[in-house]
C-alpha positions in Angstrom: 0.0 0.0 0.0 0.7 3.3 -0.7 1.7 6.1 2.4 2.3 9.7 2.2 5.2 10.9 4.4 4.3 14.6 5.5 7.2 16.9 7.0 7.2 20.3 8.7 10.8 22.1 8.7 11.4 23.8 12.3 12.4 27.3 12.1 15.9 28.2 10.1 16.7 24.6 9.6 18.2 25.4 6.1 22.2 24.5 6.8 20.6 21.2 9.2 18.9 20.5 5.9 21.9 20.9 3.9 24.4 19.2 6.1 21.8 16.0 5.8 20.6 15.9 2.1 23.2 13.4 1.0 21.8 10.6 3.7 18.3 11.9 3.3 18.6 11.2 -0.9 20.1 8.0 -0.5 17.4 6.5 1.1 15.1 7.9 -1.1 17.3 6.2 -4.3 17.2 3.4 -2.3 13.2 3.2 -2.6 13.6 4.4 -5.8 15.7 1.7 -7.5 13.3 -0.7 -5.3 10.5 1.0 -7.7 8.5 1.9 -4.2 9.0 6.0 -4.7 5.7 7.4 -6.6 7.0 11.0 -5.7 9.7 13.0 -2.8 10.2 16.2 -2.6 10.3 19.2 -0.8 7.9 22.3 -0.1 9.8 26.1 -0.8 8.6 27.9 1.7 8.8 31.0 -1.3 6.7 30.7 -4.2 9.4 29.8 -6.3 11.2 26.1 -7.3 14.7 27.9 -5.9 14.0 29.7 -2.9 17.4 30.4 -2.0 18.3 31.3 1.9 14.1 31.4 2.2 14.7 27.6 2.5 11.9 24.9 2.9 8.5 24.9 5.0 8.6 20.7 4.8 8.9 17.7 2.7 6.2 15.4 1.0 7.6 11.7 0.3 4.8 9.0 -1.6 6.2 5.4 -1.2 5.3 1.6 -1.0 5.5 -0.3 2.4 3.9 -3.5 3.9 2.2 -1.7 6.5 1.9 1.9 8.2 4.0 0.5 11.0 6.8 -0.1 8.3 6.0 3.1 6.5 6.6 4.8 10.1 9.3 2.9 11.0 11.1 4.1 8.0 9.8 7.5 8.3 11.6 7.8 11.8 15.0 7.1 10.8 15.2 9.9 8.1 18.3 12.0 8.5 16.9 14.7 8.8 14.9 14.4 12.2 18.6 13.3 13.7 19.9 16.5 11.9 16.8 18.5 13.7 15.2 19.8 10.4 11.8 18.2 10.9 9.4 19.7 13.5 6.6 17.5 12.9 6.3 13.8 10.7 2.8 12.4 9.7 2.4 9.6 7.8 -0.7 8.3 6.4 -2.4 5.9 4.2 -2.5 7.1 0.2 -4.5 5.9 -2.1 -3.6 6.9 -5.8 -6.3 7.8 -8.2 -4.4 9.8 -10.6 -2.4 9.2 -12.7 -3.7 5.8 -13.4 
């Protein structure tokens, strides 16, 4: 089943976020080459795709687990709650209805 990762940035977490991109893309590769990753990516927190020192309100991640306890098992070892970027982490059931 599908699950959609939801992140909130804390305040001025820009260089945390920086500092822990590298891990924090691995693992999404990772789901990736396992063909579980519909969509990652983060929220701007300008309206504009390069917001510059305006940094990032959060983070949306769609993937495949087994369960929602796998799903937030996973969720809870991203690199960038040990690197103090995320606030806040839900993660909920998805169900995909577009694009078919």
């Amino acid at each position: 089943m599908l699950y959609a990762i939801i992140a909130v940035d804390k305040a001025d977490s820009l260089g945390a976020r920086l500092g822990a991109r590298p891990a924090h893309l691995a693992r999404l590769e990772a789901l990736q080459n396992e063909g579980r990753l519909v969509l990652a990516g983060p929220h701007p927190a300008i309206d504009s795709p390069d917001p510059g020192t305006a940094g990032f309100s959060g983070s949306l991640i769609v993937a495949e687990f087994p369960s929602l306890s796998a799903a937030k098992q996973w969720a809870d070892a991203d690199p960038y709650l040990d690197a103090g970027v995320y606030r806040e982490v839900q993660v909920k059931p998805f169900k995909r209805v577009f694009p078919t």
